[in-house]
KEKE-3310 file (N, C-alpha, C; in steps of 0.2 Angstrom, whole numbers, plus 5000, padded with zeros to 4 digits):
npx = (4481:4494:4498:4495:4502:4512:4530:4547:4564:4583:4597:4614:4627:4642:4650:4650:4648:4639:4622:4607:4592:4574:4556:4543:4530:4517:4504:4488:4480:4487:4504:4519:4526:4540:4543:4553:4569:4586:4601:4615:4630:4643:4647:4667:4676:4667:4665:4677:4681:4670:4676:4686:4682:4680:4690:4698:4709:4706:4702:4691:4682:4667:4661:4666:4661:4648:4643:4649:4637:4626:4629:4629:4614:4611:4616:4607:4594:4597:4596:4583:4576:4577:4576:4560:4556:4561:4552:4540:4529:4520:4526:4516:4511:4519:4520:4530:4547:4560:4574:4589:4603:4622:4631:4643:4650:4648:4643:4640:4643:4651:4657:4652:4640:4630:4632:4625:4629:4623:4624:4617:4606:4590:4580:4584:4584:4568:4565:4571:4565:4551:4545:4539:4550:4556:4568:4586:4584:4590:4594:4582:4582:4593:4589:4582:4589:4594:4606:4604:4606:4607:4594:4587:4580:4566:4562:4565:4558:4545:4545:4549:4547:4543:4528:4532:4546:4562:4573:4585:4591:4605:4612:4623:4636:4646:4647:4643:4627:4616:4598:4586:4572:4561:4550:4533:4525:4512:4505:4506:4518:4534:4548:4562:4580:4595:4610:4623:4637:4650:4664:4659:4660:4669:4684:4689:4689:4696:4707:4709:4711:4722:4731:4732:4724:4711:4694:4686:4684:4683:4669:4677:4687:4702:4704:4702:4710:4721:4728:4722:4731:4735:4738:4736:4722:4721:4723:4714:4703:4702:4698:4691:4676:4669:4669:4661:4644:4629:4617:4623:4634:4641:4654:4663:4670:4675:4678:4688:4703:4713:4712:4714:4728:4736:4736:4748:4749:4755:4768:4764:4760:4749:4736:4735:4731:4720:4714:4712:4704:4691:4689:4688:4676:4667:4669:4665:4652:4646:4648:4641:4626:4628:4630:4620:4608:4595:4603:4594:4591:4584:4594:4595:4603:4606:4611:4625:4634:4632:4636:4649:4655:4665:4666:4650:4653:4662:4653:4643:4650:4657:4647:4638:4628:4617:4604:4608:4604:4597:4589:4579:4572:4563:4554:4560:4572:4590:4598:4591:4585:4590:4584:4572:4570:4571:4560:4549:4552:4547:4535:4530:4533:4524:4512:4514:4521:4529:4547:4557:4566:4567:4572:4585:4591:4591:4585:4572:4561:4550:4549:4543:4550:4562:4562:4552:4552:4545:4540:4542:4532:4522)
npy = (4427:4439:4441:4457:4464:4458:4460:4456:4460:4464:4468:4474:4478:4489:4484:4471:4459:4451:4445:4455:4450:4450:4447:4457:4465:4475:4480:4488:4495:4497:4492:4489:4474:4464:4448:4439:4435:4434:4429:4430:4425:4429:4420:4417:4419:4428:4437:4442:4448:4458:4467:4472:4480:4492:4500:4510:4506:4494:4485:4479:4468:4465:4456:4450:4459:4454:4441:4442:4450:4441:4434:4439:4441:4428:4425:4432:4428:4417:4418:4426:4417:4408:4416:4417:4402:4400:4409:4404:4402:4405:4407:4414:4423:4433:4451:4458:4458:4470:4475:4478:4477:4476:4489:4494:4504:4523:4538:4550:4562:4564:4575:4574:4565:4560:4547:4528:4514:4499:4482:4461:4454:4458:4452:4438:4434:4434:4426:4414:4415:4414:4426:4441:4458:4472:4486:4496:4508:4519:4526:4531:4543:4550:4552:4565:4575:4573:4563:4551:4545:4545:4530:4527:4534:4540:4529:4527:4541:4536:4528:4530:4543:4555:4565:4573:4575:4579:4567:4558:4548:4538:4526:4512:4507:4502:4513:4528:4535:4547:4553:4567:4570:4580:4585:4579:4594:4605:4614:4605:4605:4598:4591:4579:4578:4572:4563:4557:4554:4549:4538:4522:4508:4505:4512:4505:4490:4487:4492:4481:4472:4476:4475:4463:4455:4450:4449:4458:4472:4465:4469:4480:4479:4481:4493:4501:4493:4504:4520:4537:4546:4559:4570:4561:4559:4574:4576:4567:4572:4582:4581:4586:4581:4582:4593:4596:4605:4599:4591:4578:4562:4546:4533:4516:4517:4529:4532:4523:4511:4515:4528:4530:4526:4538:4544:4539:4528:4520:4525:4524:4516:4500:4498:4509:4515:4509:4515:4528:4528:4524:4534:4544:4540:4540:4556:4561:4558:4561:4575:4578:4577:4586:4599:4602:4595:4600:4597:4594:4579:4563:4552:4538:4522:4509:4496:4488:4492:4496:4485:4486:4490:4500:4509:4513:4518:4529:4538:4542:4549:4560:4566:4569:4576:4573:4560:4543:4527:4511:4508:4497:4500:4506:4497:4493:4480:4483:4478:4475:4485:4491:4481:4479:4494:4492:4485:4489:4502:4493:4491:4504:4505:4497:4505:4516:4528:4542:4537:4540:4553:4573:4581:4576:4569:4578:4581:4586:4584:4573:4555:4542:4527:4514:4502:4486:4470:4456:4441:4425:4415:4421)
npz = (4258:4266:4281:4285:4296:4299:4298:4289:4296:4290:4294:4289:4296:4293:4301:4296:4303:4306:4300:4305:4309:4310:4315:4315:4323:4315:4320:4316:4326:4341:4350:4341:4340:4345:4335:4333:4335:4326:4322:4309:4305:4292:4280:4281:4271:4263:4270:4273:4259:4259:4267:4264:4252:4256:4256:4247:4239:4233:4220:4211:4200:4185:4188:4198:4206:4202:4207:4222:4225:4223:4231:4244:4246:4244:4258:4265:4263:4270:4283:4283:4281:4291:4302:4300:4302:4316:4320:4319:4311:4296:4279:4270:4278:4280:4276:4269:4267:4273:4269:4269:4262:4260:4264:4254:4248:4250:4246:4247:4245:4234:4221:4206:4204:4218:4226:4236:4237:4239:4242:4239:4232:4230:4220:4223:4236:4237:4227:4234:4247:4246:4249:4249:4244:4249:4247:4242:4249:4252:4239:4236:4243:4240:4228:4230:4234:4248:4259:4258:4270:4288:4289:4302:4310:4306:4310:4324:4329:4329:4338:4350:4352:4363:4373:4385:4386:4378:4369:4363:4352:4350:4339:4338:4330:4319:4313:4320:4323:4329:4335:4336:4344:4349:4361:4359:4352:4356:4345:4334:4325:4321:4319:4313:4319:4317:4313:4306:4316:4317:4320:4326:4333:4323:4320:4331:4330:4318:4323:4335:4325:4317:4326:4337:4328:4332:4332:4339:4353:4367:4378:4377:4386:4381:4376:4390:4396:4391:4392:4387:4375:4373:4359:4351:4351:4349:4337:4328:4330:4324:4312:4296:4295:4307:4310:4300:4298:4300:4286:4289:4286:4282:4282:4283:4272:4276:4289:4288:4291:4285:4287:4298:4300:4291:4302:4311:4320:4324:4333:4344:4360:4357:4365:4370:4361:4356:4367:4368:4352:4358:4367:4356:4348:4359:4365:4351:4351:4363:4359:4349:4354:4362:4355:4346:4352:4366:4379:4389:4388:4386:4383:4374:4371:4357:4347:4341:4351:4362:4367:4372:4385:4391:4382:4382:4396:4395:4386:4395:4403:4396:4393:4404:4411:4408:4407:4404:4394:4387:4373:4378:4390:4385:4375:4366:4361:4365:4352:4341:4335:4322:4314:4315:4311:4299:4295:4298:4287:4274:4277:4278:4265:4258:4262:4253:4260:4268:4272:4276:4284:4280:4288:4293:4284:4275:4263:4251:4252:4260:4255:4249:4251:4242:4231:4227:4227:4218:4224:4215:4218:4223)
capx = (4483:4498:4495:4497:4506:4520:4535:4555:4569:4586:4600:4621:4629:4648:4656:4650:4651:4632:4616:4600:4585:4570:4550:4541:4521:4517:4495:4486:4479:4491:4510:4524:4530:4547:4540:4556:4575:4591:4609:4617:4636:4645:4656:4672:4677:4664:4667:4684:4679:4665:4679:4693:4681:4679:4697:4699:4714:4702:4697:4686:4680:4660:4659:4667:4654:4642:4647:4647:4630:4624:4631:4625:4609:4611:4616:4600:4590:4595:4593:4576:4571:4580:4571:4554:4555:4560:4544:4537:4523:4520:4529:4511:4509:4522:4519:4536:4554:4565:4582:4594:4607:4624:4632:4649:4650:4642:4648:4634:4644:4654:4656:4647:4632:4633:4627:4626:4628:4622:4623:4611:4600:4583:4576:4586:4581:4561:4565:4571:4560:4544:4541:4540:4556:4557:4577:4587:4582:4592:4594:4576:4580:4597:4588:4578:4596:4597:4611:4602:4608:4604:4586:4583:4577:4561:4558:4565:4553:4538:4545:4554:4547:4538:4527:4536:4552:4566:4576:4592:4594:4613:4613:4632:4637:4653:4646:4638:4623:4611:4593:4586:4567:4559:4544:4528:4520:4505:4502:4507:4523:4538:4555:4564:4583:4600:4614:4632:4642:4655:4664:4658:4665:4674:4689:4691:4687:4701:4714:4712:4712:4725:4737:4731:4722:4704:4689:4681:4687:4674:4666:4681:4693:4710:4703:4701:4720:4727:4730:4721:4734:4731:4740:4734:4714:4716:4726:4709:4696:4703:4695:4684:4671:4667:4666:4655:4636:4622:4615:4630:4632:4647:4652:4668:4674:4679:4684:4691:4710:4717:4711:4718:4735:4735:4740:4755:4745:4761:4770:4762:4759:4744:4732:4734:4729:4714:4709:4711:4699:4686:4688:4686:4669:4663:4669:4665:4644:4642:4648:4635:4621:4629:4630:4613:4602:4594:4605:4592:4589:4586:4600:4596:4607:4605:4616:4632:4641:4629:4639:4656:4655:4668:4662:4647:4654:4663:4650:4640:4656:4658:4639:4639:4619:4609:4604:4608:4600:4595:4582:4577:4570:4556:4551:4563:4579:4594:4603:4587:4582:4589:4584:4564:4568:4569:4554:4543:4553:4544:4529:4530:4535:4518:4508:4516:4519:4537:4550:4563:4565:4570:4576:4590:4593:4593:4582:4570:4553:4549:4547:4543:4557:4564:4561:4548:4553:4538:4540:4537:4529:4515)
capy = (4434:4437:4445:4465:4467:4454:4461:4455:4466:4463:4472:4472:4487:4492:4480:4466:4454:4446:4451:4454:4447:4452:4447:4463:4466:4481:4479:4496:4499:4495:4495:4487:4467:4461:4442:4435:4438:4429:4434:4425:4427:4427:4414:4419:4422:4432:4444:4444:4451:4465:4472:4474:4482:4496:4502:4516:4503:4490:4485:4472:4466:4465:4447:4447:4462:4452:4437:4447:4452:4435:4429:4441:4440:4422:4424:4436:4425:4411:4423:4426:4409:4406:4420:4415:4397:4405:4413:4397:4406:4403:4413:4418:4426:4440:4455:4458:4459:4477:4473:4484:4475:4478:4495:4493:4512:4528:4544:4558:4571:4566:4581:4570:4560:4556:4537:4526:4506:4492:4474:4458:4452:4457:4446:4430:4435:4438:4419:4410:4415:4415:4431:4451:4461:4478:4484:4499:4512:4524:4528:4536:4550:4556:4557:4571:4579:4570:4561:4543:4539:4539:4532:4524:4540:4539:4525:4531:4544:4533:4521:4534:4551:4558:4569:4576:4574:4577:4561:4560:4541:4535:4519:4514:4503:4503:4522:4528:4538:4551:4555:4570:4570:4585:4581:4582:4601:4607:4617:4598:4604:4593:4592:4574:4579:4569:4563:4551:4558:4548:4531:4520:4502:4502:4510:4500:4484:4488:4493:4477:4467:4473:4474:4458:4449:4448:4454:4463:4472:4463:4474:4487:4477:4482:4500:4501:4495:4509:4527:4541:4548:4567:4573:4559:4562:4579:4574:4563:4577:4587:4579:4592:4578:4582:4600:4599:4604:4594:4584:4572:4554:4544:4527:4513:4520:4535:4531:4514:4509:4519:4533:4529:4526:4541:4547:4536:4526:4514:4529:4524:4508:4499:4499:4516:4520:4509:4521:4533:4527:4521:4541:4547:4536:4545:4561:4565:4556:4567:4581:4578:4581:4592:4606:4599:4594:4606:4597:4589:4573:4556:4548:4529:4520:4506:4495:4483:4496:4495:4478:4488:4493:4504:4517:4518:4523:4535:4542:4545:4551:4565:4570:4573:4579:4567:4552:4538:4522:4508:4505:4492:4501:4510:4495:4487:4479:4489:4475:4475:4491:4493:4478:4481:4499:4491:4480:4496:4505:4489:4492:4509:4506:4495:4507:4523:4532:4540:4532:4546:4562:4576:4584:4573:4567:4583:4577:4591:4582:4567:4549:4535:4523:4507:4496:4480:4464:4452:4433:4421:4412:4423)
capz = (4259:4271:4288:4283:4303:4301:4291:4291:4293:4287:4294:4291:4297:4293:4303:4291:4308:4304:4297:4310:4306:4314:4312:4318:4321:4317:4321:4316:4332:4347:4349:4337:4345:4342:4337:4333:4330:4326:4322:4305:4303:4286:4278:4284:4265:4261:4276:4269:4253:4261:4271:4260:4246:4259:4253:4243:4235:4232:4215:4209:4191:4189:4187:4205:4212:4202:4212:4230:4223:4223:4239:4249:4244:4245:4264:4266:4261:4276:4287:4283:4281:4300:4308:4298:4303:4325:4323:4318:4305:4287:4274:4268:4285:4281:4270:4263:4270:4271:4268:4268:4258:4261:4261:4251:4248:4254:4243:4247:4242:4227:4216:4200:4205:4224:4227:4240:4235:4246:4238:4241:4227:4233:4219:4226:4244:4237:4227:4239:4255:4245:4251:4243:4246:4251:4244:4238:4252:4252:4235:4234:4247:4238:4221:4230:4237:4254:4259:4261:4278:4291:4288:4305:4312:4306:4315:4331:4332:4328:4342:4354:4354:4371:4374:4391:4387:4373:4366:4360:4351:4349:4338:4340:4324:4314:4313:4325:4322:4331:4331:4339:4346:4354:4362:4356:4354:4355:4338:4329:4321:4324:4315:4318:4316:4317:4307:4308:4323:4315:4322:4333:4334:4318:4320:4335:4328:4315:4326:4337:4321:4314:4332:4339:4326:4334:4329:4343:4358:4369:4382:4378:4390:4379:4378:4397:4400:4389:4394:4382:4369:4370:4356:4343:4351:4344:4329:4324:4332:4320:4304:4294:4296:4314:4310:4298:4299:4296:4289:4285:4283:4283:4282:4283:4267:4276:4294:4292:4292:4279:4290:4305:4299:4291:4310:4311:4328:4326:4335:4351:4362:4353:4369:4370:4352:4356:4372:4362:4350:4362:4368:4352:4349:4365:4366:4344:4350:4366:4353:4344:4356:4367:4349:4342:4357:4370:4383:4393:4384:4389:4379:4373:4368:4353:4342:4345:4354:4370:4373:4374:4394:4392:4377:4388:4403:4393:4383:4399:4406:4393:4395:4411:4417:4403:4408:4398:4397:4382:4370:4380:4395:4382:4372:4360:4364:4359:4348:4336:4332:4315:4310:4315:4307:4290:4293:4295:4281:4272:4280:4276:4257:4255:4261:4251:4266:4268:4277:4278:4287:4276:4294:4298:4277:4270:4258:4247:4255:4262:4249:4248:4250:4243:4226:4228:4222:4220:4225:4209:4223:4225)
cpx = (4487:4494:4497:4501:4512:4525:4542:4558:4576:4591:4608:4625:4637:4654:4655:4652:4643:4628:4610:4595:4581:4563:4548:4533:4520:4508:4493:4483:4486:4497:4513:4527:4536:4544:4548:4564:4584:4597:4614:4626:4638:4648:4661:4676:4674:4665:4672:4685:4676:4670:4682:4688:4679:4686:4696:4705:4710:4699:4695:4682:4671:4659:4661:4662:4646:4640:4643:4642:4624:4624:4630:4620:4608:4611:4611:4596:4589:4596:4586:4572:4573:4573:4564:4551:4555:4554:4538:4530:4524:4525:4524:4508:4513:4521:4525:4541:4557:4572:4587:4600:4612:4631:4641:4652:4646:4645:4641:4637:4649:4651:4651:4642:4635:4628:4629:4625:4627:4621:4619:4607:4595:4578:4578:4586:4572:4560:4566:4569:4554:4540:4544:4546:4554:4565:4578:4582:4583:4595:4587:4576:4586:4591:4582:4583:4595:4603:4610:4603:4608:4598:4583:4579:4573:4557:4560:4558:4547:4540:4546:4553:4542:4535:4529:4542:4556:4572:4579:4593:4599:4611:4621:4631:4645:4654:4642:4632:4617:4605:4590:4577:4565:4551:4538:4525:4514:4502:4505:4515:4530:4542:4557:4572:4588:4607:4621:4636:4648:4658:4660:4661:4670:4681:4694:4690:4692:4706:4716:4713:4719:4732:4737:4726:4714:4702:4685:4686:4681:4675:4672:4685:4701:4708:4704:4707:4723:4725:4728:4727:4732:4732:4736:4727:4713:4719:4718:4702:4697:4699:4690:4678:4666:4665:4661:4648:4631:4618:4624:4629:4640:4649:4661:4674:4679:4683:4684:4699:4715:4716:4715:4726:4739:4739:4744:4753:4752:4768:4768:4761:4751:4738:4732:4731:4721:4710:4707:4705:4693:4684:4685:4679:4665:4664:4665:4654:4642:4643:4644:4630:4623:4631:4625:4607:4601:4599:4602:4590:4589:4591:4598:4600:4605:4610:4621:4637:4637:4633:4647:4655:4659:4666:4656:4648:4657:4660:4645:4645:4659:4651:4636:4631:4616:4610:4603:4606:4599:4589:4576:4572:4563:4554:4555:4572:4586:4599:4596:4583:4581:4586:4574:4564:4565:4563:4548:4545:4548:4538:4524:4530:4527:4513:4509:4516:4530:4539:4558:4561:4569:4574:4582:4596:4597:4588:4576:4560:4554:4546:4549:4549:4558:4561:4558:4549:4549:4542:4540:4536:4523:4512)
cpy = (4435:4444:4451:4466:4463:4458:4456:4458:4463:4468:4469:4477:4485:4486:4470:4458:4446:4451:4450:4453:4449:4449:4450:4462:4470:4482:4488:4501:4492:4493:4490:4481:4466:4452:4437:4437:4433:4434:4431:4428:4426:4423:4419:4423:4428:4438:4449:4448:4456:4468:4475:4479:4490:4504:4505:4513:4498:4489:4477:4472:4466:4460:4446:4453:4458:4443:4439:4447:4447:4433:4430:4440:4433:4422:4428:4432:4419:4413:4425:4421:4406:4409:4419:4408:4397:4406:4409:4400:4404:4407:4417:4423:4431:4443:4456:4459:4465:4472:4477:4482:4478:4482:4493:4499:4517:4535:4548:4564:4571:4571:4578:4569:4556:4550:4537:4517:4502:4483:4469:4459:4453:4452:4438:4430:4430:4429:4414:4408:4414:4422:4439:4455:4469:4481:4491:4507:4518:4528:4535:4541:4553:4557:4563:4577:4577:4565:4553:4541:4547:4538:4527:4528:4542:4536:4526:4535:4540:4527:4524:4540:4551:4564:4575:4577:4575:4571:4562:4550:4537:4528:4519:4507:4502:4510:4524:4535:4543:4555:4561:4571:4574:4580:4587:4590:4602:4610:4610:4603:4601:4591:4585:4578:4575:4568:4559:4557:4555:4541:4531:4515:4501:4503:4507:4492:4483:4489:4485:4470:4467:4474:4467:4451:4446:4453:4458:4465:4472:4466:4479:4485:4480:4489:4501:4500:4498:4516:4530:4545:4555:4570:4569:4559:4569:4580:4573:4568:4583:4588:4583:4589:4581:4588:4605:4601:4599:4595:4580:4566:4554:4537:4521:4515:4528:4535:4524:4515:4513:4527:4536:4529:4532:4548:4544:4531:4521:4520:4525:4515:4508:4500:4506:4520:4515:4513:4524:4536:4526:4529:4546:4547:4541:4552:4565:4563:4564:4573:4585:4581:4585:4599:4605:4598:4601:4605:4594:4583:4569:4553:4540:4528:4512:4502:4491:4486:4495:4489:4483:4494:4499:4509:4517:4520:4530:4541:4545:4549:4560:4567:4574:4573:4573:4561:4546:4531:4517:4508:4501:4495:4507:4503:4491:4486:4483:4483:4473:4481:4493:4487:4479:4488:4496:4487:4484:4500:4501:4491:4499:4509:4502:4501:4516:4528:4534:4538:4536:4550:4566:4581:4580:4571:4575:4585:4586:4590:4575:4563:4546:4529:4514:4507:4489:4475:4460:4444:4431:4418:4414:4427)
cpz = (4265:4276:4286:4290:4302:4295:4296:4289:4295:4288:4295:4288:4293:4295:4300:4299:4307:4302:4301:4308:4310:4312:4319:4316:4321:4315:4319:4321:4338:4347:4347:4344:4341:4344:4339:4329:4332:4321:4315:4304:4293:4285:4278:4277:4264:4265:4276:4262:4256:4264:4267:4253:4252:4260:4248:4235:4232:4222:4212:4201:4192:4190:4196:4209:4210:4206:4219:4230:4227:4233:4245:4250:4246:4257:4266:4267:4267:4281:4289:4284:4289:4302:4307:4303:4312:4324:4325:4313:4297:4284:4271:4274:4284:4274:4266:4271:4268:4271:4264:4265:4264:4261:4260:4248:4247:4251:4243:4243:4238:4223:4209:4201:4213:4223:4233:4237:4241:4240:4241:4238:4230:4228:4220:4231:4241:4235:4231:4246:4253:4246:4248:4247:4246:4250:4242:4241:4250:4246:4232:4237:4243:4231:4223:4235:4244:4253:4258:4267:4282:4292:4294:4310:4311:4310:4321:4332:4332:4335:4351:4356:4360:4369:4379:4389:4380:4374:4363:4359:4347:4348:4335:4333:4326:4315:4319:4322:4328:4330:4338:4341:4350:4356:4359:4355:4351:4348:4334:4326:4326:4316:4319:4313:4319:4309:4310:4312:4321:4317:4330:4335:4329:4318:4327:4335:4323:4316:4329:4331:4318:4320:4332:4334:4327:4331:4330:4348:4365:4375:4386:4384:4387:4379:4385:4399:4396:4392:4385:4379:4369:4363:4350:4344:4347:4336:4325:4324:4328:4312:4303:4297:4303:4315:4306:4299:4296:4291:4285:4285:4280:4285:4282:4278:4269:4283:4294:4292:4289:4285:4295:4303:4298:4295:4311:4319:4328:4333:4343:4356:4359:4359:4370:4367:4354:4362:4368:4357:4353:4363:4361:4347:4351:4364:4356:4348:4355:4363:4349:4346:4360:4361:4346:4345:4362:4378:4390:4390:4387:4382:4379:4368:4362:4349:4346:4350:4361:4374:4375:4383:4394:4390:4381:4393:4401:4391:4390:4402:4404:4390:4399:4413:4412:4406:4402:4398:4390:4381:4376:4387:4390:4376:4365:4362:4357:4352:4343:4334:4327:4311:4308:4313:4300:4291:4293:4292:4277:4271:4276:4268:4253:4255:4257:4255:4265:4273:4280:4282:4285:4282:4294:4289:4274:4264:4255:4252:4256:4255:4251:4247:4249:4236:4228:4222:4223:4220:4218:4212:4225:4218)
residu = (UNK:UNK:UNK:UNK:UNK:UNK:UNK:UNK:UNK:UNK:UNK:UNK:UNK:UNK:UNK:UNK:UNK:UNK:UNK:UNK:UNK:UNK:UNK:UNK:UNK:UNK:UNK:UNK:UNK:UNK:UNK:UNK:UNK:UNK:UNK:UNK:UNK:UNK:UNK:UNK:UNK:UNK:UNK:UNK:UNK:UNK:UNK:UNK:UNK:UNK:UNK:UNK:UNK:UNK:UNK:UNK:UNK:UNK:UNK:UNK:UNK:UNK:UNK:UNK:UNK:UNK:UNK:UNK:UNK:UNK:UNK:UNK:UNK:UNK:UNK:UNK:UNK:UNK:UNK:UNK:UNK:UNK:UNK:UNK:UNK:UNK:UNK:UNK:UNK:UNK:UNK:UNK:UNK:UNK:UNK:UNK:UNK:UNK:UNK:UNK:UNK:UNK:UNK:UNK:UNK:UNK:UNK:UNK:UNK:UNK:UNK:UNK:UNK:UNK:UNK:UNK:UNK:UNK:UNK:UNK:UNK:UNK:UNK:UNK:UNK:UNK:UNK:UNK:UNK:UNK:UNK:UNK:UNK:UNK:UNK:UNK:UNK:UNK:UNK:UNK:UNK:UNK:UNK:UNK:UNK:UNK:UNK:UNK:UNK:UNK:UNK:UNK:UNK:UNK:UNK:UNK:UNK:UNK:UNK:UNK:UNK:UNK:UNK:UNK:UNK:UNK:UNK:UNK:UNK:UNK:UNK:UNK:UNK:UNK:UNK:UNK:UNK:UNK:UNK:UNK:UNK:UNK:UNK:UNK:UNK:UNK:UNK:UNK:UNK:UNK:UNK:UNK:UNK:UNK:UNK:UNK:UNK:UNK:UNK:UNK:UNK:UNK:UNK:UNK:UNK:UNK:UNK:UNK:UNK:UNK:UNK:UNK:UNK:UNK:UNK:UNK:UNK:UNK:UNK:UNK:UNK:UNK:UNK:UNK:UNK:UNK:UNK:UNK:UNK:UNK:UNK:UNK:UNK:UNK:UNK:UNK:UNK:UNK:UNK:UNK:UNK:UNK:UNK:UNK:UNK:UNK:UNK:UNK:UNK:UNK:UNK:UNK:UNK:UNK:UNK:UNK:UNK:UNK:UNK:UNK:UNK:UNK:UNK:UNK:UNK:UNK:UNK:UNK:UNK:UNK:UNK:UNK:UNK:UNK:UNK:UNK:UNK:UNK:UNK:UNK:UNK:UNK:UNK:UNK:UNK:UNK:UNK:UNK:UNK:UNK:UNK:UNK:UNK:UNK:UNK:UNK:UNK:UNK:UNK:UNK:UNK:UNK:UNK:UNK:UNK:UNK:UNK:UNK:UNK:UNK:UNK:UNK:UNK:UNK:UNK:UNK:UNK:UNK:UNK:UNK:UNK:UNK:UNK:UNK:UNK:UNK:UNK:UNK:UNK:UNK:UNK:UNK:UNK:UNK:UNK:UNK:UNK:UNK:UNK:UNK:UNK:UNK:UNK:UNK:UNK:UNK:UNK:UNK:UNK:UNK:UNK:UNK:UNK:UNK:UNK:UNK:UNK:UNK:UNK:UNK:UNK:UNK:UNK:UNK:UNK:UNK:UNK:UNK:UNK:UNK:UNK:UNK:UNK:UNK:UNK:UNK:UNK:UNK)
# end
């Protein structure tokens, strides 16, 4: 019978750079442990395939998404078995794995049938680790009119909310996303609310790839020697997106490369256009909470963009009074958050508990999220 507190979470954001694996405890009396966590990169192939399907030009036959399918899947899968075998524990010791697949297009608000796709076989994860799969999240909140994303703001507040104090928790991706945390009140009612503020490393991870060829702008050194661009900042701060109301949700498919271009950024020296972007990261997140929060917030910060030094100086820069600070200083380090979301999405999906927040989704009511894939091992 596996341990009911152990789950594995399975997470790979936008910039398709690795998938985070995580083994979480989450005991029923006393506070959620991070046992064990490990980082698995893609085949350089494959990486090359997830990105380029994030093109609006992009077309692919099924046999080659069904392919992808697989591969990803497959790469989950040694992921899991990594991060299980780190832990050093059985595979009968974990209840199931969340596994967020990964997201290859995010349309909430196509005029037909909004979707959201994530790939990664959860029954060739479920076969290959021995262990029960959790899959296919974000699908159960749009079919009740929410957008699907972003769904780690549940588990913020179960991880992150105060009683004294409201919390504002910026997890910085590809997207960058916000979750909004009042603190506790007395008569029990409580709203968690958020929603995508829009990029965050992506389209700076795009620019330096396709200026200079690399794949990161590591701790926003090339940003830091350009000069902000005023005129193409308000060019980009211009996008409907940014003026829309909540809830929204938004994804590579819409601010990636094609986007930027769009702006003609070849106009400009290329450091420049990546300040720019780095300002634009910052200036669109503090936007976020400084029209949506009450303005005293503690601000944590979460996700891959905490390593870029500069967009946090920025983002605190254009905050001004909030104090900003990481995950880490309340209990989970900020470069595994999402992954320990999906493993208490998991958690959550055995015990029929929901896993959404219809404040931040949109969604009609709260449900139950995800499809369970059984092991033929168990």
């Amino acid at each position: 019978m596996p341990d009911q507190s152990l789950y594995v979470g399975l997470m790979s954001g936008t910039s398709v750079d690795g998938v985070d694996a995580v083994v979480a405890c989450f005991p029923d009396n006393g506070a959620p442990t991070l046992v064990a966590h490990h980082v698995l990169a893609p085949p350089p192939a494959l990486r090359t395939q997830l990105l380029a399907m994030s093109s609006a030009d992009t077309r692919i036959t099924l046999a080659q998404y069904g392919t992808l399918n697989q591969a990803v899947g497959a790469w989950f899968a040694d992921a899991a078995n990594q991060v299980v075998d780190q832990a050093g524990i059985s595979r009968d010791d974990v209840a199931a794995i969340g596994s967020h697949g990964q997201t290859v297009w995010h349309a909430p608000n196509d005029a037909v049938a909004p979707y959201s796709l994530q790939i990664g076989s959860p029954s060739l994860i479920a076969a290959r680790t021995g262990i029960d799969v959790v899959a296919d999240f974000r699908n159960s909140d749009m079919a009740v009119g929410g957008q699907g994303a972003p769904l780690v703001c549940a588990f913020h507040h179960a991880m992150f909310a105060r009683v004294d104090r409201p919390v504002a928790v910026v997890n910085i991706g590809g997207i960058a996303n916000v979750t909004f945390l009042p603190p506790y009140p007395v008569d029990g009612l409580y709203t968690v609310t958020g929603f995508d503020s829009g990029p965050g490393n992506g389209l700076m991870d795009a620019w330096i790839v396709e200026s200079l060829d690399q794949r990161m702008d590591a701790d926003g050194a090339w940003a830091a020697s350009g000069k902000i661009i005023p005129e193409l900042l308000t060019r980009l701060k211009a996008d409907a997106y940014f003026h829309r109301p909540a809830p929204k949700s938004t994804g590579r498919e819409y601010f990636g490369i094609d986007w930027l271009k769009a702006a003609e950024p070849e106009s400009w020296p290329a450091p420049d256009v990546q300040a720019t972007l780095c300002e634009l990261s910052a200036q669109t997140i503090a936007d976020a909470i400084n029209d949506y929060g009450r303005g005293d917030e503690d601000v944590l910060l979460c996700g891959g963009g905490v390593h870029n030094r500069y967009l946090c100086e920025r983002i605190s820069a254009c905050l001004g009074k909030q104090t900003v600070s990481r995950t880490d200083d309340f209990g989970v380090h900020a470069d595994w958050v999402e992954a320990m979301a999906f493993a208490w999405l998991a958690r959550q999906r055995l015990a029929r508990h929901p896993g959404n927040a219809p404040g931040v989704t949109g969604a009609r009511q709260g449900v139950v999220l995800g499809g369970l894939y059984l092991s033929p091992d168990r």
